[in-house]
C-alpha positions, 0 to 999 in steps of 0.5 A: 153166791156175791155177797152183795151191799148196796148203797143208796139202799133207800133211793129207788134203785137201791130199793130195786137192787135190794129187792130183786138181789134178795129174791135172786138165789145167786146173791145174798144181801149182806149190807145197805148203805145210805148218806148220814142224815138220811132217815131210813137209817137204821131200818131193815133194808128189806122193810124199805124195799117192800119185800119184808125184813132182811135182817139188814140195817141200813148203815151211814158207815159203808167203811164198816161193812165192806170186806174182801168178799163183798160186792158194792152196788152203787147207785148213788152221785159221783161223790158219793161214789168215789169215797164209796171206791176209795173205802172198797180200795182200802178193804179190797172189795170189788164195786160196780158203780152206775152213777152219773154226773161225774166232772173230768177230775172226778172220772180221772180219779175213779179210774185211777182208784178203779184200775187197782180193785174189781169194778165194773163203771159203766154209765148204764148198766142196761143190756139194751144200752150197752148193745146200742153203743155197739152198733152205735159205734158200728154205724159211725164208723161204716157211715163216715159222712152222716150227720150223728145226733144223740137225743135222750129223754129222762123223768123230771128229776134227774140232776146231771145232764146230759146223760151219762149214756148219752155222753157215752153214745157221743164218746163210742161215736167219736171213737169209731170215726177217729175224732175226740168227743169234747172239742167235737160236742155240741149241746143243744143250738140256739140262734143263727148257729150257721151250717152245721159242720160235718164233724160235730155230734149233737147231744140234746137233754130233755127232762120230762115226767117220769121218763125212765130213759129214752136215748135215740141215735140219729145218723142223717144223710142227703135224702135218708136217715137212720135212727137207732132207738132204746127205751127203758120200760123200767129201772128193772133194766138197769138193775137185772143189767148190775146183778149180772156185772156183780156175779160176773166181777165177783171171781174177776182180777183186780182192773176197772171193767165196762159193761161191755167187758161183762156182756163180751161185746 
C-alpha cells in the first residue's frame, strides 16, 4: 500500500487526488499539504474533497509529514514544486510532480534534484496523452516532410502557456526529426509572416471555458493531412494516470522518471 500525501489538497486536482486515493485500496492518504495562508488549513482533507473526514488535517508544513515511505502527489506550480523536491530530497521521499510553467532554470533545477530521489515529472500524467507523444513522435519521424502544428485548448484559468503537454508534443516531435524544439518553435503568427519554413513546429494556446484539455497534432502535406486528437473528458485522467505512477515509483531505485517509464512505452 503507497502512503500517499498530496499537495495542493485544497486545489481541484488535489480534491480529486484525495478523493479517488482514499477510495482506492492500494493507497492510503496519510498527509494534505497547501500553501500558507490558504484557508482550508487545518480542515480534514477529506471533508474538502467531499468524501467525508479522513482524519487528515491539511498542513502548511510539507517538511513535517514527508518521510522515506511516503509518495508526494504534487499538483501545485513550479515553485511550488520545486521546495516541494527539495524537502522530499532532504527526507528521502519519492514524488510524482504534474506542475507546468516551469522556466528553463527552474526545469534544470528539478532534474538536478530529481535524479538523486524517486520521482516521476511528466507534463501530463493522462494515459492518452503520453500514447500521443508515442505515435506523435512515430509519425515526425516516418513523415519527415510534413508541416507539425500542435494546437491545444484549456479552460480560462490556467496561467502558463503553452501547455506543458503541448510543449512536450513540440520536444517528441522534434526529437524524432533529429532538430532542437527552441530555436525550432513558433508560437502563435501574426502579420505577413512569410512562407512557412519547413522545419518549424507551430504551438498555439487557446484558453477558453472549462475546457479540461484538448491537444491535436496536425501533420500537413501537399494534398493531405493527418490529425492526431486527445481530449480529456475530465481531470479524472490525470488523476487515475498519477495514482498509477505512485504505486509504480513506490519500490523503484532512486532516478527521475517520465510517464512513459511507468506506462513501458
Amino acid at each position: 500500500m503507497a502512503n500517499l500525501i498530496v499537495a495542493g489538497a485544497a486545489g481541484r486536482m488535489g480534491r480529486m487526488l484525495v478523493a479517488l486515493g482514499s477510495q482506492d485500496p492500494s493507497h492510503k492518504i496519510v498527509g494534505a499539504v497547501e500553501a500558507r495562508g490558504v484557508p482550508a488549513i487545518g480542515a480534514d482533507a477529506g471533508d474538502i474533497a467531499g468524501v467525508g473526514a479522513l482524519g487528515i488535517k491539511i498542513t502548511d508544513d510539507y517538511g513535517a509529514i514527508v518521510r522515506p515511505d511516503t509518495v508526494t502527489l504534487d499538483f501545485t506550480n513550479a515553485a511550488a514544486s520545486i521546495l516541494h523536491l527539495e524537502a522530499a530530497a532532504k527526507a528521502g521521499g519519492a514524488i510524482v510532480i504534474g506542475s507546468t510553467g516551469f522556466t528553463a532554470e527552474q526545469e534544470k533545477r528539478a532534474k538536478e534534484i530529481a535524479q538523486r530521489i524517486r520521482a516521476v515529472i511528466a507534463p501530463n500524467m493522462s494515459i492518452g496523452v503520453n500514447v500521443l507523444m508515442k505515435i506523435a513522435a512515430e509519425v515526425a519521424a516516418i513523415l519527415p516532410d510534413f508541416d507539425a502544428e500542435v494546437i491545444e485548448i484549456h479552460h480560462r484559468t490556467k496561467v502558463d502557456a503553452p501547455s506543458g503537454t503541448a510543449l512536450g508534443l513540440g520536444r517528441a516531435i522534434a526529437t524524432a526529426r533529429g532538430q532542437e524544439f527552441g530555436p525550432n518553435a513558433v508560437y502563435g503568427r501574426e502579420g505577413i509572416t512569410g512562407v512557412r519554413p519547413p522545419e518549424k513546429i507551430g504551438v498555439l494556446a487557446i484558453r477558453a471555458g472549462d475546457a479540461v484539455g484538448d491537444h491535436t497534432v496536425i501533420f500537413g502535406g501537399q494534398g493531405e493531412r493527418l490529425e492526431l486528437t486527445h481530449r480529456a473528458q475530465s481531470r479524472e485522467s490525470l488523476a487515475r494516470g498519477v495514482l498509477r505512477a505512485a504505486a509504480w515509483l513506490e519500490h523503484r531505485k532512486p532516478g527521475l522518471y517520465s510517464m512513459r517509464d511507468v506506462l513501458g512505452l
